[in-house]
N, C-alpha and C positions, 0 to 999 in steps of 0.2 A: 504493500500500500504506500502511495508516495506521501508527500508531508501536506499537498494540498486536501487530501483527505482525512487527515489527521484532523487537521483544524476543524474543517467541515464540523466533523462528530464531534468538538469539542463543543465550538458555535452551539451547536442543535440540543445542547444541554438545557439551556433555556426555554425552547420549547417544551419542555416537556420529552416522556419517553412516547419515541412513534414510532411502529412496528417496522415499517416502512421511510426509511432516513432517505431513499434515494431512488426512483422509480427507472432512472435510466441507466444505471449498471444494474437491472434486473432485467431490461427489455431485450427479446431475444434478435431485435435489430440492430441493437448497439454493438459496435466491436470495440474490445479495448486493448490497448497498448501493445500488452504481451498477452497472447491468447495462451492462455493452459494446454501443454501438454502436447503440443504439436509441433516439439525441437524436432523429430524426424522429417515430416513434412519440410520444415523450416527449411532443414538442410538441403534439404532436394532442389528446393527452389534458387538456394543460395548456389548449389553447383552448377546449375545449369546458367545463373547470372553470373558466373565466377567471371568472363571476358570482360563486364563491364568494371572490374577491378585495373584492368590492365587498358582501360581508355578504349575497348572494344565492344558491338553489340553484338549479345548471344543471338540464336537463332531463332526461328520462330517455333513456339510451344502450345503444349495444351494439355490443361492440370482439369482431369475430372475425378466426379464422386456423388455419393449419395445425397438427397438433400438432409443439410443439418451435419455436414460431416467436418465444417470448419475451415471451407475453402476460404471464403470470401475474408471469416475474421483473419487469416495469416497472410492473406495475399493485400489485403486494406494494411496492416500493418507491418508488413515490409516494404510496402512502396514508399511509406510516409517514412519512414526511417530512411529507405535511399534517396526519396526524394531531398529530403532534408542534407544529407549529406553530400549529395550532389551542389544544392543549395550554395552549402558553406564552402565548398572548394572554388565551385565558381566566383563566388565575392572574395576568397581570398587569392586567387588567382589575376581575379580583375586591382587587386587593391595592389598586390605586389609588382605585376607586370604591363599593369595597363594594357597593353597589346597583345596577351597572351589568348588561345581561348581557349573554351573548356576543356579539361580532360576524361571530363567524366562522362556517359550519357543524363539525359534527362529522363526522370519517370514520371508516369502519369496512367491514373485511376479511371476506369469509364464504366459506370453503372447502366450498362444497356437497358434496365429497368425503366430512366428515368432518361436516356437517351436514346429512341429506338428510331427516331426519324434522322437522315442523312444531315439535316443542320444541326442539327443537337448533339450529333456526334462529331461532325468537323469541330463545332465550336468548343464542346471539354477537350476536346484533345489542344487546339490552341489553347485555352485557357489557362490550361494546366501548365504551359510552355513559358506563358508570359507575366509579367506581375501586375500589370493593369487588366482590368474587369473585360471582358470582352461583349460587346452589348448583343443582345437580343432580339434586337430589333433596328429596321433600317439596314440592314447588309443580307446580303443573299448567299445563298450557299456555295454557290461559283466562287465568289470574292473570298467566303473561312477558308476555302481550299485553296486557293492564291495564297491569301497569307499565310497559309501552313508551307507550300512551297518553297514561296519565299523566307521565313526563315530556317526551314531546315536545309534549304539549300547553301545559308550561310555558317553549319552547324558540319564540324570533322568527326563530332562524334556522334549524334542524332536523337533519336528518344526508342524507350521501351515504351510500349502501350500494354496494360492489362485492363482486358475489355469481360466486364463480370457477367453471368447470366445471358450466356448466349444459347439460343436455343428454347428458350421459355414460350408459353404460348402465345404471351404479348408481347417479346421481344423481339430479337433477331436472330434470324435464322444464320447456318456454318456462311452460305454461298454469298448472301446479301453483306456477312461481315467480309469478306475475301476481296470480294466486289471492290468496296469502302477505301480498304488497304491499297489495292491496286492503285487507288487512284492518288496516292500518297508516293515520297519523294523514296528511295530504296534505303536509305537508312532510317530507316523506322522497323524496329522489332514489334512486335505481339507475341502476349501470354494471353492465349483464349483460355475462360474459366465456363466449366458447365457442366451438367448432369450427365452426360450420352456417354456409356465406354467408348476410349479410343475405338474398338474396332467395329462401331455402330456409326461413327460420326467422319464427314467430308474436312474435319479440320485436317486429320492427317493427313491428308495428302500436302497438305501446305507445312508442314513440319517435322521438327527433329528430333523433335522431344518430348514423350507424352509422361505427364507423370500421374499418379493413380493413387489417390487418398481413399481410404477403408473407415467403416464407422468408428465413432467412438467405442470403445472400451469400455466397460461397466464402471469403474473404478475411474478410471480417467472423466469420465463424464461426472460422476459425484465428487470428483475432485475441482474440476469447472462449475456443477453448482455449490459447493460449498464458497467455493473462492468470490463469485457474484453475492451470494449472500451476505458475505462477510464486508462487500461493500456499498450493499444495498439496502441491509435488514439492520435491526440492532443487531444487539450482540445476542450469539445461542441461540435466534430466531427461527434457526430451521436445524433440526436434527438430524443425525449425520442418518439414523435408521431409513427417514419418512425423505431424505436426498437418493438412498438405494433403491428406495420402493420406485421413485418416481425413473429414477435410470433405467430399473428395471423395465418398466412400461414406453420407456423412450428407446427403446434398441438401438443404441449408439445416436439417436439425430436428438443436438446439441438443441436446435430452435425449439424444439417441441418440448422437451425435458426443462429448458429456461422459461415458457410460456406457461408450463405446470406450474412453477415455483412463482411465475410475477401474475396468474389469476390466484393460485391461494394465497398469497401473498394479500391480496388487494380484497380478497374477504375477509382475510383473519383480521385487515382492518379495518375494513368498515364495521366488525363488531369490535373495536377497540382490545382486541388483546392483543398482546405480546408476545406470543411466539404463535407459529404457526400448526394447527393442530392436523392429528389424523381426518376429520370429518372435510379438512380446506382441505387439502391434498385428495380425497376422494373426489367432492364437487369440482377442481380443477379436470383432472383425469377424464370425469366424461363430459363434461363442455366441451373439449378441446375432441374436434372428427380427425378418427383417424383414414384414408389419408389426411393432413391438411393442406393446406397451402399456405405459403412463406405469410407474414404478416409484414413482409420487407414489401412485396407484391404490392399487399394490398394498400400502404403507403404511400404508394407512389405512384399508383391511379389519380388521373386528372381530379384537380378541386371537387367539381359536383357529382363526380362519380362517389368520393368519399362522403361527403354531404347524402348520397341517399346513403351507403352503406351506414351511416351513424345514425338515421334513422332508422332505421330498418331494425339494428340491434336493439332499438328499446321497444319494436312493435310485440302487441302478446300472441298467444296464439290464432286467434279469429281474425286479429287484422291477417295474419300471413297463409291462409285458409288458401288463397291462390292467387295468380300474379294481382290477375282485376282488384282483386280484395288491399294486394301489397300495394298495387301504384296508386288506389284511391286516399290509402292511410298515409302513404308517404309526403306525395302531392299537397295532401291539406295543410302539412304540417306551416307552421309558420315561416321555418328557416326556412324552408324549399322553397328557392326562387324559380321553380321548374313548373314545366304544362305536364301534364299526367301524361299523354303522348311519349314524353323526352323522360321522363322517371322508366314507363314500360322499356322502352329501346335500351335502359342504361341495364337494366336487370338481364335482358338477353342477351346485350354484348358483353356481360359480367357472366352470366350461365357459359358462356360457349369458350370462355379461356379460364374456365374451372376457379371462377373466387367465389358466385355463388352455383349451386346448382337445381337444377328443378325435377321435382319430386311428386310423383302421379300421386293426389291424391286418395284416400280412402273416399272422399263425398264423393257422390252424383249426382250432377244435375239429370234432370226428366230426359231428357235427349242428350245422344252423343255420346264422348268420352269426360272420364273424370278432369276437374279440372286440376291445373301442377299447382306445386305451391312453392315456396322459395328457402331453401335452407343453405345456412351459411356453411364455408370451406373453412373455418377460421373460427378462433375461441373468442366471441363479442365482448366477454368480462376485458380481455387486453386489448381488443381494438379499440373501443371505446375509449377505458383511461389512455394508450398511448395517442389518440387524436385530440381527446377532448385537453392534453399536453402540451400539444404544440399549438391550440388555439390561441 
């Protein structure tokens, strides 16, 4: 724990004792610094980046695995760590030699999630490149590609790109990211990150290096929740037994085993106790479908998309009876700046890349087929608190 968390919990003394000191080192979208227990990964990725030690870019790569197996947390935190020291050489490079340039590559992070269209990705990847804000607006996507051109064309050593979440239903597909690349200056690496085995997925053809993370380990994953708790909950909030039970039912995926521990977490507080009991851990376990889907997903669906999904989670059972039933209740609501029209569409283009899905119900009307009704991919106790969050 560093020393700005020290304070923190000292601060919070004041407040009173709250079971919950910290909801975002408990959320299973958060990465932090040093992810638990993934030095072997680490290393793989470190060997395959070894060239860019020596003022070289490695080849082009591609790191898969199960979801929830800790790609994203070790690949987010080793880029910020090279990027970072990338950073300092180049300013100390630039301060001692004025005329020298870099020696290092540049890294840089692309959340295909929240970048799935061709501007959105030319622009993080400039962004990433440069230290002024790159706008959003008023530039076309011809010109972000110009300018990326243009300075990597002024660049001896170039940039790494790690492009997250390729392949996902709403993101981008192997061919469409290759596409992308092509159109980019030949010193530019990629580390494609994603669920497909190597020898299911068209990345390999484009690479040299595939590397293959396995779930977590029973132990290793109660050693990653204990360690979140310990920066998240009070002190002795979660017990090391009711950390095994929840591993146990998490078969190595890290996101769902964390979403256990920050919905019972987030009951055992609203009835004001102190540690977390066996009955929270039960009601967590079956909220949360199994499959799920990422709650990183479902964050990073457009504004009013998440606007109905946050209604939607507090509808009871009769409003969600069937779609008609769900976009009448949604619609009314006050925050919904939406026509009932554009609430239906958002629910079927949500049905059809698996965040909600739609479920034949038991009623019948007099004629016809039963009508569907709407059930969430996702544990609503954590979407909820982590949206109602960032509000």
């Amino acid at each position: 724990m560093d020393i700005d968390a020290r304070i923190k919990r000292r601060q919070r003394r004041t407040e009173g004792i709250r079971l919950v000191q910290d909801y975002e080192s408990l959320s299973p979208v958060a990465h932090i610094d040093e992810p638990s227990d993934r030095g072997p990964l680490l290393e793989q990725l470190l060997d395959h980046l070894d060239p860019v030690f020596d003022g070289q870019l490695p080849p082009n790569a591609y790191l898969s695995g199960p979801f929830g197996s800790g790609k994203s947390a070790v690949v987010t935190a080793l880029f910020t760590h090279l990027e970072r020291l990338s950073t300092e050489t180049r300013a100390i490079i630039y301060t001692s030699t004025r005329a020298a340039s870099p020696t290092s590559p540049g890294f840089v992070y692309v959340d295909l999630r929240e970048t799935s269209s061709e501007f959105a990705f030319y622009r993080a990847v400039l962004d990433g490149l440069v230290e002024e804000s790159v706008s959003e607006h008023g530039i076309s996507t011809e010109e972000l590609r110009d300018r990326l051109h243009d300075l990597l064309r002024g660049s001896r050593t170039g940039v790494v790109v790690a492009v997250d979440h390729v392949g996902e239903p709403d993101s981008v597909d192997a061919t469409t990211l290759t596409d992308r690349f092509a159109g980019l200056p030949s010193n530019v690496s990629w580390l494609a990150i994603g669920r497909t085995p190597p020898s299911e997925s068209q990345l390999t053809e484009y690479t040299a290096t595939e590397i293959t993370v396995e779930p977590y380990r029973r132990q290793t994953l109660v050693d990653v929740l204990m360690t979140r708790a310990s920066e998240g909950l009070t002190q002795q909030a979660l017990d090391h037994d009711l950390a095994r039970e929840i591993a146990d039912w998490a078969a190595g995926n890290a996101h769902d085993a964390l979403a256990a521990v920050f919905v019972a977490a987030d009951r055992a507080s609203q009835t004001e106790q102190t540690r977390i009991g066996d009955a929270d851990v039960s009601a967590a376990l079956a909220e949360i479908p199994r499959p799920s889907v990422s709650l990183g997903r479902v964050l990073a669906l457009p504004g009013n998309k998440q606007v109905v999904l946050r209604e939607l989670v507090d509808l009871d059972a009769e409003e969600r009876a069937s779609v008609t039933a769900t976009t009448e209740a949604i619609s009314a609501r006050p925050v919904v700046d939406l026509s009932a029209g554009t609430v239906k569409r958002y629910l079927y283009e949500m049905a059809e890349v698996g965040i909600v899905e739609r479920v034949q119900s038991e009623r019948r009307n007099e004629k016809g087929r039963p009508p569907s009704r709407v059930e969430l991919r996702f544990p609503p106790t954590a979407f909820r608190r982590l949206y109602d969050l960032r509000q």
